[in-house]
C-alpha positions in Angstrom: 90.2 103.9 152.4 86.9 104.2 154.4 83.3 104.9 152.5 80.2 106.0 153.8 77.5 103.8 153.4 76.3 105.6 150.0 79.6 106.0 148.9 79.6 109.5 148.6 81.7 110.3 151.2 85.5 108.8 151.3 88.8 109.8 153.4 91.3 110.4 150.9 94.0 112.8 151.6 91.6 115.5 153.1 91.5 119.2 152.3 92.0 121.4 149.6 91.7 124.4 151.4 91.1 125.4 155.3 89.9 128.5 156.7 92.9 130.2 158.3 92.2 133.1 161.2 94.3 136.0 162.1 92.9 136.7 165.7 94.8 139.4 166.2 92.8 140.8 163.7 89.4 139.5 164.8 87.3 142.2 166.4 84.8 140.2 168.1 82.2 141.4 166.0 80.9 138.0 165.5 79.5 138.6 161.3 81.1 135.5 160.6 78.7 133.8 163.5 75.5 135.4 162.0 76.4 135.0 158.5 77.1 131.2 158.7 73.9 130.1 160.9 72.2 132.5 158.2 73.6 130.4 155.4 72.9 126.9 157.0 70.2 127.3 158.9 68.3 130.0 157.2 68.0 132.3 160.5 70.7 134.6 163.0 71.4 131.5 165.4 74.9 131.8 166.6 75.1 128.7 168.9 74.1 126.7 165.3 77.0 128.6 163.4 80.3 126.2 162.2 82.3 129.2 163.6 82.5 130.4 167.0 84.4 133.5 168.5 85.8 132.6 171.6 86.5 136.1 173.4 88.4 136.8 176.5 87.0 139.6 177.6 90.0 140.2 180.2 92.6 139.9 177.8 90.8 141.8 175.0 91.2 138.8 173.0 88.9 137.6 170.1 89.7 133.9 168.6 87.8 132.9 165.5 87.2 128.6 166.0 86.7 126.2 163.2 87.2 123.0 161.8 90.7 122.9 160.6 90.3 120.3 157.7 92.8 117.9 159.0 94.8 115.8 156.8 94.3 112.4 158.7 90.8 113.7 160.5 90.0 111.8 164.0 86.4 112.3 164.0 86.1 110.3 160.5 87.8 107.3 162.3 85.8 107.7 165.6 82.1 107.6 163.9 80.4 104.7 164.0 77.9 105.4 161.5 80.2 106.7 158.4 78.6 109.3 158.7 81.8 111.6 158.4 84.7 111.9 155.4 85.9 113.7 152.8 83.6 115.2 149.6 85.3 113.5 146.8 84.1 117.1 144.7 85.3 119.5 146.8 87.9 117.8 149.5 86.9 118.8 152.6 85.5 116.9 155.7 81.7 116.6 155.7 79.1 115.3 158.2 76.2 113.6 156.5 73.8 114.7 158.8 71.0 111.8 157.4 73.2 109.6 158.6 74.6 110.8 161.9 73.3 109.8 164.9 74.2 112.6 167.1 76.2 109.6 169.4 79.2 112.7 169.9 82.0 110.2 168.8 83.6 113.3 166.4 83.1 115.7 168.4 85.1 113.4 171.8 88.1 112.3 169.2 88.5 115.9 167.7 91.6 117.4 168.9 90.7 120.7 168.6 87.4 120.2 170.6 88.4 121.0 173.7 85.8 123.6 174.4 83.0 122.3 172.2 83.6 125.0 169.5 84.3 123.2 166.1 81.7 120.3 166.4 78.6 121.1 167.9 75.5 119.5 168.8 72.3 120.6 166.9 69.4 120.2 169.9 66.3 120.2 166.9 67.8 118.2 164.4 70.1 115.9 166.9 72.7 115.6 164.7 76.5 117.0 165.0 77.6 120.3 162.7 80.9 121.3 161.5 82.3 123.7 158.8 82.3 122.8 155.3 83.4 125.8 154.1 80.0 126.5 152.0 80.9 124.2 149.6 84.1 126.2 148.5 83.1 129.4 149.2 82.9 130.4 152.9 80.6 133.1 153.6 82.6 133.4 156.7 85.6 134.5 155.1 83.1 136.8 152.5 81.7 138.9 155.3 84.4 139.1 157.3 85.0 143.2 157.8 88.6 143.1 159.7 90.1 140.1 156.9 90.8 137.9 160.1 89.7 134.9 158.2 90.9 134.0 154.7 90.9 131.2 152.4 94.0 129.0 151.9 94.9 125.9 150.3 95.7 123.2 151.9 99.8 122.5 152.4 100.4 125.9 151.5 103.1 127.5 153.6 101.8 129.4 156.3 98.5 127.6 155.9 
């Protein structure tokens, strides 16, 4: 078991729930975007939401991207600072951001980082974001008009 340097973070089993996205049912309208920079920021920023709409514009295609609470995450193991890992209160992965260092590590060793959607780099506070599902309830999923993002435990079927 890994801790942060508090102890307030630890890598247990991670995940009690993950967001889970229909993009087939994702219109592009990009509310989730708005409403998360809105929640963690305090203003309508999309580059510093935790969600990202990737569209295709030739394809017509709309993809919904965020952190997908892994069970064994690689960007917990990859920071050098601790400052990653688990919520003991709520299960999900968390970046401390008073103790990252905006070194990247997480956001190179994430396997669903390819295209620098689910960790991404805050240029005014130099630090790395990622989802942490509001602290159980996602305003994402909340505002979301088409339901192409809902709630799910985690290790439940079709989750």
């Amino acid at each position: 078991m890994r801790t942060g340097r508090d102890g307030g973070l630890m890598v247990l089993s991670s995940g009690t729930a993950k967001i889970v996205v229909d993009d087939g049912a994702c219109v592009g309208c990009k509310i989730c975007e708005l409403i998360c920079s809105l929640h963690h920021e305090g203003a309508f920023h999309p580059f510093l939401s935790r969600i990202q709409v990737v569209r295709d514009p030739f394809a017509g295609h709309n993809v919904p991207t965020v952190c997908a609470q892994c069970q064994h995450p690689a960007c917990v193991d990859a920071c050098p600072e601790d400052a990653i890992g688990v919520n003991p209160l709520t299960g999900v992965v968390v970046i401390r951001e008073e103790a990252c260092t905006g070194c990247g590590c997480c956001a190179d060793a994430c396997p669903f980082n390819t295209e620098k959607h689910v960790l991404r780099y805050h240029p005014q506070k130099k630090v790395y974001l990622k989802c942490d599902l509001c602290d159980g309830d996602p305003q994402c999923v909340a505002w979301c008009p088409s339901g192409a993002l809902t709630l799910r435990p985690a290790g439940k079927e079709g989750a």
